[in-house]
N, CA and C atoms as an extended XYZ file, in Angstrom:
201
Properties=species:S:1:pos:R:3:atomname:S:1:resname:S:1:resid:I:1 pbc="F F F"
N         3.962      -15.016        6.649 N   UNK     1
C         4.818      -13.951        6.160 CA  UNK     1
C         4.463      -12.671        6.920 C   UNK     1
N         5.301      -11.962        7.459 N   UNK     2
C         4.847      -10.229        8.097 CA  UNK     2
C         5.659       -9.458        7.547 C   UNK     2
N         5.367       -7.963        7.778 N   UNK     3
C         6.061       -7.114        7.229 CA  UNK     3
C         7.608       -6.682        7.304 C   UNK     3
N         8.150       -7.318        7.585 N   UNK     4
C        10.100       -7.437        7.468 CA  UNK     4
C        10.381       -8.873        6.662 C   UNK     4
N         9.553      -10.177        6.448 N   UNK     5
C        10.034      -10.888        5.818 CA  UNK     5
C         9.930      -10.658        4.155 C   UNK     5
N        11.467      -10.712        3.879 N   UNK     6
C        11.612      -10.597        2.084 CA  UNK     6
C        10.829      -11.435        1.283 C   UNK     6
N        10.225      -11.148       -0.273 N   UNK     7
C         9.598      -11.956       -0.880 CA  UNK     7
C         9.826      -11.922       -2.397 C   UNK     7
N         9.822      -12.961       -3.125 N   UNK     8
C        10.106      -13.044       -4.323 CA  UNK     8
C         8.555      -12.930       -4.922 C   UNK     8
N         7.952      -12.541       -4.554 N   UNK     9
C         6.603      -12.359       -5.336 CA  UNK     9
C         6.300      -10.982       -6.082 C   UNK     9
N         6.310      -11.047       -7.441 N   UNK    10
C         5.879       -9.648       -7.817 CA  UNK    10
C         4.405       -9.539       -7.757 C   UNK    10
N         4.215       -8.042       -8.348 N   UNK    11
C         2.573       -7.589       -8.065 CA  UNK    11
C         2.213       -6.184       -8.626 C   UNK    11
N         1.350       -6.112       -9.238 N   UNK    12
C         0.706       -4.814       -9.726 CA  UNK    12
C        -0.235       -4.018       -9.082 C   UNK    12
N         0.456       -2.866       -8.965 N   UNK    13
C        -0.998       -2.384       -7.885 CA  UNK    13
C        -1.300       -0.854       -8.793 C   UNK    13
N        -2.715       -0.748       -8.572 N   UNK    14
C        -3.490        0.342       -8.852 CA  UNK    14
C        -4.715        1.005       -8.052 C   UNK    14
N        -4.423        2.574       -7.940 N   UNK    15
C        -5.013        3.081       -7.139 CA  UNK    15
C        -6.091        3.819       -7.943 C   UNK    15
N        -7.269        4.263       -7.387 N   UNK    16
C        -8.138        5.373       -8.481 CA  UNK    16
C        -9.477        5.152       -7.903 C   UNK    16
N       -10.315        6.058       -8.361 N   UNK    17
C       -11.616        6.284       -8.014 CA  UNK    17
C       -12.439        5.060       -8.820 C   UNK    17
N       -13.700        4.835       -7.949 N   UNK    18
C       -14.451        3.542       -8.778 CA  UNK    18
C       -15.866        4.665       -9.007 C   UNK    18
N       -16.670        4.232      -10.148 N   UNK    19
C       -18.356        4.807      -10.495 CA  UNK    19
C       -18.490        5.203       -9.397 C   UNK    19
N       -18.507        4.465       -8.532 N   UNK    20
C       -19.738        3.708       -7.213 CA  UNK    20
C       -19.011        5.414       -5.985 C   UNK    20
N       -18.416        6.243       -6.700 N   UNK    21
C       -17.391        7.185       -5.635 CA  UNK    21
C       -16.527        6.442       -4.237 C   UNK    21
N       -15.997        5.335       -4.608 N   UNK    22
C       -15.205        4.730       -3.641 CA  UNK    22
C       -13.339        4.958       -4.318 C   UNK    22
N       -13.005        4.326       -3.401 N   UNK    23
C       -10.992        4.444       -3.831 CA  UNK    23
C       -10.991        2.986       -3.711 C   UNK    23
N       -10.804        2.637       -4.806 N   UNK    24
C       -10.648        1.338       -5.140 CA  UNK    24
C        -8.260        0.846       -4.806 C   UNK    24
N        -8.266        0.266       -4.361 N   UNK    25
C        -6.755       -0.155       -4.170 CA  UNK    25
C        -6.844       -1.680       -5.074 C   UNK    25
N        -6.442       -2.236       -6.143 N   UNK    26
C        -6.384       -3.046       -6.879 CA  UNK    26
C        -5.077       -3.780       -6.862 C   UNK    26
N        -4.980       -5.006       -6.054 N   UNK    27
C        -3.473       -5.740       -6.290 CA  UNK    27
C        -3.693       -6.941       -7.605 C   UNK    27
N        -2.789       -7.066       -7.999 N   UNK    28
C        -2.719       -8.053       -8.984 CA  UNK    28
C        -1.396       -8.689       -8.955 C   UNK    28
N        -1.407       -9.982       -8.430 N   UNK    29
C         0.290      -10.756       -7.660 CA  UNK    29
C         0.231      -11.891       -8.645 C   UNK    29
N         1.244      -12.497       -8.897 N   UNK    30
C         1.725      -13.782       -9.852 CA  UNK    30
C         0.497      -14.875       -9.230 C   UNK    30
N         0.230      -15.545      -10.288 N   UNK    31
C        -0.209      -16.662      -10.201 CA  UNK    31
C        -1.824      -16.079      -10.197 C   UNK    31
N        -2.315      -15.278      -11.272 N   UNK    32
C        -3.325      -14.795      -11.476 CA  UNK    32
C        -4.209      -14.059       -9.632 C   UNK    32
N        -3.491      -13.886       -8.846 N   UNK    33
C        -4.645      -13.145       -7.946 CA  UNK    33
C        -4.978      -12.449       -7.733 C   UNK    33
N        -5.695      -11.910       -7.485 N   UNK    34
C        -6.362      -10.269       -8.046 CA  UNK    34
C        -7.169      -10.389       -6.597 C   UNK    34
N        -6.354       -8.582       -6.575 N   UNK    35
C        -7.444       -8.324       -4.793 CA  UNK    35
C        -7.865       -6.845       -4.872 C   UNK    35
N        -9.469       -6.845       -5.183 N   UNK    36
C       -10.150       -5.570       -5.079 CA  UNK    36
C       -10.062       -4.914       -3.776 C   UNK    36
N       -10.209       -3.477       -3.532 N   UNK    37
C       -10.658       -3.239       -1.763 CA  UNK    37
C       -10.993       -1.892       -2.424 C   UNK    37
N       -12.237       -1.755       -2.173 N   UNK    38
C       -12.818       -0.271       -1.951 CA  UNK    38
C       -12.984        0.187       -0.584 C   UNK    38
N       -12.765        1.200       -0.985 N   UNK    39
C       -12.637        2.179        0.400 CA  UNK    39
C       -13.621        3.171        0.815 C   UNK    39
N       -14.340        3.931        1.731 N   UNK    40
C       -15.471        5.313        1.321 CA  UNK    40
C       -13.938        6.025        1.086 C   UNK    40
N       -14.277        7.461        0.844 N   UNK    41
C       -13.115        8.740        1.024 CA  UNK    41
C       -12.141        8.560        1.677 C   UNK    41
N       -13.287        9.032        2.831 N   UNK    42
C       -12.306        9.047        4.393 CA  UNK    42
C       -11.660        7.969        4.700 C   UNK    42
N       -11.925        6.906        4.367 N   UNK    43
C       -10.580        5.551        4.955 CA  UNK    43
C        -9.796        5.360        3.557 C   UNK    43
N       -10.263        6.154        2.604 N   UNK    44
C        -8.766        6.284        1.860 CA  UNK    44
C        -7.607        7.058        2.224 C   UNK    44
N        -8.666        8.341        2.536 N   UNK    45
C        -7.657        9.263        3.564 CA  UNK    45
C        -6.683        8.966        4.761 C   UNK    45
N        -7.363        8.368        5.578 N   UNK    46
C        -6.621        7.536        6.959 CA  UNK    46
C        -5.427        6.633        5.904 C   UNK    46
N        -5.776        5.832        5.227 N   UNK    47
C        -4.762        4.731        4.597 CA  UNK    47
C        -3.622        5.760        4.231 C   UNK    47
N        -3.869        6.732        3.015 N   UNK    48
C        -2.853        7.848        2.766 CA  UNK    48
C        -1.820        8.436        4.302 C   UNK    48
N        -2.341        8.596        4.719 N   UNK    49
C        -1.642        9.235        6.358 CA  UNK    49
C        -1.006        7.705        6.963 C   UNK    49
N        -1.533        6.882        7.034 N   UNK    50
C        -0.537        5.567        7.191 CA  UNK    50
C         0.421        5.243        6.372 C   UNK    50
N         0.562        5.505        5.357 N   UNK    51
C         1.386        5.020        4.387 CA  UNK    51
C         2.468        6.440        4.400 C   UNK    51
N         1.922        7.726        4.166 N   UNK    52
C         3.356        8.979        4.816 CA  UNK    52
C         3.707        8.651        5.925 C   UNK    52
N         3.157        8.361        6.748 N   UNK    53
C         4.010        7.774        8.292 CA  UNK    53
C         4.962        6.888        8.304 C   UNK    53
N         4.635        5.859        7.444 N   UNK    54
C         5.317        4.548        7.377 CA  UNK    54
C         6.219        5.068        6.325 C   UNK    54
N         6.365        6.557        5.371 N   UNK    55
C         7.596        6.396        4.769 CA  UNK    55
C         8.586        7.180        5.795 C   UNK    55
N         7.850        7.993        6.234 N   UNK    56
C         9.006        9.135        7.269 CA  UNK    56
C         9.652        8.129        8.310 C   UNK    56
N         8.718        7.170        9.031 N   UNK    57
C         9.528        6.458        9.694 CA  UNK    57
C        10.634        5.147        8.857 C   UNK    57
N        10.331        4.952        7.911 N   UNK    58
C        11.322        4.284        7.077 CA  UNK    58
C        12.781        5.696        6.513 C   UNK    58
N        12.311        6.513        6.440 N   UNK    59
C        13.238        7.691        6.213 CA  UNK    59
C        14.182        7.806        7.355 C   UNK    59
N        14.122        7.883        8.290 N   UNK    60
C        14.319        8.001        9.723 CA  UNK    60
C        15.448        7.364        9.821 C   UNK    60
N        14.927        5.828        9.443 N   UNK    61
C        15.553        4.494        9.853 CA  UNK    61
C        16.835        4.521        9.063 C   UNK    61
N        16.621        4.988        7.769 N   UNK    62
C        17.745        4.873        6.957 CA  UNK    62
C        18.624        6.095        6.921 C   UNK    62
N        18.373        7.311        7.904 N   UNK    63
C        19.147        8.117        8.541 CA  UNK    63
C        19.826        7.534        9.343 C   UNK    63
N        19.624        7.093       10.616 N   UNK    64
C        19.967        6.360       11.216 CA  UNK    64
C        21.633        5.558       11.045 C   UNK    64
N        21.079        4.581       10.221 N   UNK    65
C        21.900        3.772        9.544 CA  UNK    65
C        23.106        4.315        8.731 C   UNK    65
N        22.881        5.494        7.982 N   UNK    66
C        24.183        6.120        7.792 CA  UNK    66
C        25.190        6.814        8.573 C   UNK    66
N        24.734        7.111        9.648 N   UNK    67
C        25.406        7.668       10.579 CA  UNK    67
C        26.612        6.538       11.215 C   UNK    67
């Protein structure tokens, strides 16, 4: 599967600080799987700046397209 193929899978996700001062990203997808990922700060930070990039260029795209 990559990132343009559609999926019928739902999933819960949660973001937030852990004790330990990490950024915990928490998925939780059908069929019980559960995926921890702590982060230090700073590569929460970098992830944040990937993810505004990836909406402006999805913004873009769907400018684009109305035209």
């Amino acid at each position: 599967m990559g990132i343009n193929d559609p999926s019928d899978t739902s999933a819960n996700l949660q973001i937030g600080p852990t004790d330990a001062g990490m950024v915990r990203i928490y998925v939780e997808a059908d069929g019980g799987i559960e995926v921890p990922m702590d982060f230090e700060p700073d590569e929460a930070e970098e992830i944040a700046e990937e993810i505004r990039a990836a909406a402006q260029g999805a913004r873009n795209m769907s400018r684009k397209k109305k035209r």
